[in-house]
One Martini backbone bead per residue (centre of mass of N, CA, C, O) as a GRO file, in nm:
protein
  152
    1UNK     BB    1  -0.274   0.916   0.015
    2UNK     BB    2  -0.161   1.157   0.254
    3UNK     BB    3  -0.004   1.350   0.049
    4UNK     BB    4   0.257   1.637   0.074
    5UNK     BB    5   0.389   1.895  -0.087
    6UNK     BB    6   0.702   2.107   0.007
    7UNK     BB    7   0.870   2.307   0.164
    8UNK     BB    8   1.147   2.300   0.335
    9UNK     BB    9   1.247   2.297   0.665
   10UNK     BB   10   1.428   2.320   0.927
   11UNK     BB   11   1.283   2.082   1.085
   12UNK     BB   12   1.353   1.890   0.873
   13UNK     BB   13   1.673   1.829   0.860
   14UNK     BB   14   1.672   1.556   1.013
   15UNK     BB   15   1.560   1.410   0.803
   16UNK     BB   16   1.644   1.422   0.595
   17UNK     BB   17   1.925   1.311   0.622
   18UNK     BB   18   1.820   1.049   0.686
   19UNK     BB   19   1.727   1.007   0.408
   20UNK     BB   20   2.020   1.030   0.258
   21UNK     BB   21   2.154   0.787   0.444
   22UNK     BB   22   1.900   0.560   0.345
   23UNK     BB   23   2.150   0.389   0.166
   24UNK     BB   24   2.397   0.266   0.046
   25UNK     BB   25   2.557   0.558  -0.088
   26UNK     BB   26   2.455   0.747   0.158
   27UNK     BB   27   2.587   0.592   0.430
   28UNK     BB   28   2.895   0.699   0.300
   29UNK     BB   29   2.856   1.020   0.294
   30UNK     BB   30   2.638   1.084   0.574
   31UNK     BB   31   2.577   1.249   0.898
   32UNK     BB   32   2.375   1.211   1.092
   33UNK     BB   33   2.213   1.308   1.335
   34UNK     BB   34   2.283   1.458   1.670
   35UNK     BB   35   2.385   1.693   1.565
   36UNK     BB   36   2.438   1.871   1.296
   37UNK     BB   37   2.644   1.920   1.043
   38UNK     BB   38   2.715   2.274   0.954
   39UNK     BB   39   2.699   2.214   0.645
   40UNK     BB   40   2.366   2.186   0.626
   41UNK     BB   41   2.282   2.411   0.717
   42UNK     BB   42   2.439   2.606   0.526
   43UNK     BB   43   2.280   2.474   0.269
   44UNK     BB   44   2.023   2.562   0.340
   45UNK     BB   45   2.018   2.845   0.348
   46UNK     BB   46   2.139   2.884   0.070
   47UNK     BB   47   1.875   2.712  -0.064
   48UNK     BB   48   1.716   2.994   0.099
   49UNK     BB   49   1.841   3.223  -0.088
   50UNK     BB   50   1.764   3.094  -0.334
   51UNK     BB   51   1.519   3.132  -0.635
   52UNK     BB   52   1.633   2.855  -0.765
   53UNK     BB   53   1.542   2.696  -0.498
   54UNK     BB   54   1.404   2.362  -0.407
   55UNK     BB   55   1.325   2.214  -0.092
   56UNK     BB   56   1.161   1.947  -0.092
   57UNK     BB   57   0.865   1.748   0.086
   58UNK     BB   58   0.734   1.435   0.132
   59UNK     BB   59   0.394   1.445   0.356
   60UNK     BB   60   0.295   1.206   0.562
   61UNK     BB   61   0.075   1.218   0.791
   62UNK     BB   62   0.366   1.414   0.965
   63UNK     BB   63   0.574   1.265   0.794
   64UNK     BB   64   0.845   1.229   0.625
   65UNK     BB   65   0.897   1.037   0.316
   66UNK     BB   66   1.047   1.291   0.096
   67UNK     BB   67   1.290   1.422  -0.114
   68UNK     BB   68   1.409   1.743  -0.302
   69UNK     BB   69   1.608   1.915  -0.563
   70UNK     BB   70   1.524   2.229  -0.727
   71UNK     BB   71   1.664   2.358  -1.018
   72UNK     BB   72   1.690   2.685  -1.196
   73UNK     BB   73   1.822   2.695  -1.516
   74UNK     BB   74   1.980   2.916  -1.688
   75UNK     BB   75   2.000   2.956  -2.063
   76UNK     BB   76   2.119   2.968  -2.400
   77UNK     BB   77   2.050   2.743  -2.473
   78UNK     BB   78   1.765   2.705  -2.628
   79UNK     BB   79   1.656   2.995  -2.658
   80UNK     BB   80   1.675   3.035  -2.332
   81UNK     BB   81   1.642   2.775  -2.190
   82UNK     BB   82   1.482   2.633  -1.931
   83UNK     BB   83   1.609   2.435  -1.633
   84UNK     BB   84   1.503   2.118  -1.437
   85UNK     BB   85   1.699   2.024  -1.182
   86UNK     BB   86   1.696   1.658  -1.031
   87UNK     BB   87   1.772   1.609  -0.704
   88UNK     BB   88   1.794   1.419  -0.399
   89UNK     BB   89   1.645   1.154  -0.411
   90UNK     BB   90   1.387   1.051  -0.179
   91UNK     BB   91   1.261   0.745  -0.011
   92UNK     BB   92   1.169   0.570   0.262
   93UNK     BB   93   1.208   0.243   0.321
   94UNK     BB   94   0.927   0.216   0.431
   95UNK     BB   95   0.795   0.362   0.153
   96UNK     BB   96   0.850   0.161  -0.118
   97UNK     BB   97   0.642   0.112  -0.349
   98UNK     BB   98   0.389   0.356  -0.333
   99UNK     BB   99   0.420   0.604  -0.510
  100UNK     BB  100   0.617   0.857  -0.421
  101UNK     BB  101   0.789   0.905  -0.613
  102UNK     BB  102   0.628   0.935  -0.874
  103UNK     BB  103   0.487   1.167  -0.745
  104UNK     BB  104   0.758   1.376  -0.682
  105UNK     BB  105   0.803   1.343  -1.008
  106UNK     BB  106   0.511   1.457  -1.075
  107UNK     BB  107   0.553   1.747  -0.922
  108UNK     BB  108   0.872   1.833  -1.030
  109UNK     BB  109   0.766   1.869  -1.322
  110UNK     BB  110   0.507   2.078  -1.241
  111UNK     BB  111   0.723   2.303  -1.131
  112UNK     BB  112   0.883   2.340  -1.394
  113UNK     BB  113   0.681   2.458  -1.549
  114UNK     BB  114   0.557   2.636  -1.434
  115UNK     BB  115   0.877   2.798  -1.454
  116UNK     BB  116   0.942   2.786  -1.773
  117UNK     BB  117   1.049   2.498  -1.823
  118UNK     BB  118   1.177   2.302  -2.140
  119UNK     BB  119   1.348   2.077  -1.889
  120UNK     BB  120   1.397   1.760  -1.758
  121UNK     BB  121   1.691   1.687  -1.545
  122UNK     BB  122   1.901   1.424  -1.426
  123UNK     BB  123   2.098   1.207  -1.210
  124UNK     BB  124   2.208   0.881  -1.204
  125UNK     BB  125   2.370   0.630  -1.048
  126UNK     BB  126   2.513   0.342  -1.186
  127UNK     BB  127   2.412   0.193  -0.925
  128UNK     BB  128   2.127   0.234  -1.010
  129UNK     BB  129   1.882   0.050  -1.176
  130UNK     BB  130   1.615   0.095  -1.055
  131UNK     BB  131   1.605   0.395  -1.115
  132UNK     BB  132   1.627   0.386  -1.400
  133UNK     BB  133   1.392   0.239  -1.432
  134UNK     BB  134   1.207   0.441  -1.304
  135UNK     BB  135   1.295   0.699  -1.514
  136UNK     BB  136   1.185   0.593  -1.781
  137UNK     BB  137   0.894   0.499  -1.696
  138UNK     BB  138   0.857   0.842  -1.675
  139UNK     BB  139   1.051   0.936  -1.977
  140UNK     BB  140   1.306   0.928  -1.922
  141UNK     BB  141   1.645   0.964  -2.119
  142UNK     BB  142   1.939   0.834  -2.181
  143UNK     BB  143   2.119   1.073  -2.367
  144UNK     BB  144   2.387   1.126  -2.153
  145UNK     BB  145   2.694   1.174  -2.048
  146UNK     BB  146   2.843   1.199  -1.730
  147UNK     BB  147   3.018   1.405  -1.494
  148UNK     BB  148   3.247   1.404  -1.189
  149UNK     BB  149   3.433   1.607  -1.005
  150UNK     BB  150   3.634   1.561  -0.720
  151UNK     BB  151   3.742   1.817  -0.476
  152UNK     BB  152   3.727   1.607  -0.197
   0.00000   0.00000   0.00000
């Protein structure tokens, strides 16, 4: 497989975009197409903004096949332990069950170790189930109970 893991550029920006849009959840809360909605832009620019962020793409063969987002964050607690934050995973449907998921959670791992994090943590929605099952495969532990308060 000719996996190549990257920053993501504008240019990636409405593949992305339709990778997020392309599951049974975010089909209901995203909005692909061309123009892109202004405030992908502006969360794009935001998020190359911060160096504390990376919104990465897995591109095969020159095509977008998986995107995420790695947020590093600085804590006082566990003796000032950075943790590596992943959002935003998503692997394009027609390219599921082919090891690229797995491969992008083991380059977002071995991203947040170089960056001197002593933990990585995500969240994934109760309603995935198969995720769970796939990161827990991966070493990950349910050890807490996430909460979300929606703003909007």
């Amino acid at each position: 497989m000719n996996l190549v893991f990257r920053r993501a550029t504008t240019a990636d920006l409405a593949a992305i975009v339709s990778l997020l849009a392309d599951d049974p959840l975010g089909n209901t809360r995203e909005q692909p197409g061309l123009p892109l909605h202004p405030a992908y832009i502006e969360a794009f620019a935001a998020i190359e903004r911060d160096q504390n962020q990376l919104l990465a793409v897995a591109d095969r063969d020159g095509r977008i096949v998986g995107v995420l987002q790695l947020s590093f964050i600085p804590g006082l607690s566990r003796t000032g332990m950075w943790r590596g934050q992943i959002e935003g995973v998503r692997v394009a449907a027609g390219d599921r069950d082919a090891g690229i998921g797995r491969s992008m959670i083991e380059w977002a791992i071995a991203e947040c170790a170089k960056r001197g994090c002593g933990l990585v943590q995500l969240t994934s929605d109760k309603r995935r189930p198969g995720a769970h099952r796939f990161y827990e495969g991966l070493g990950f532990r349910a050890t807490h109970e996430g909460y979300k308060l929606d703003l909007k």
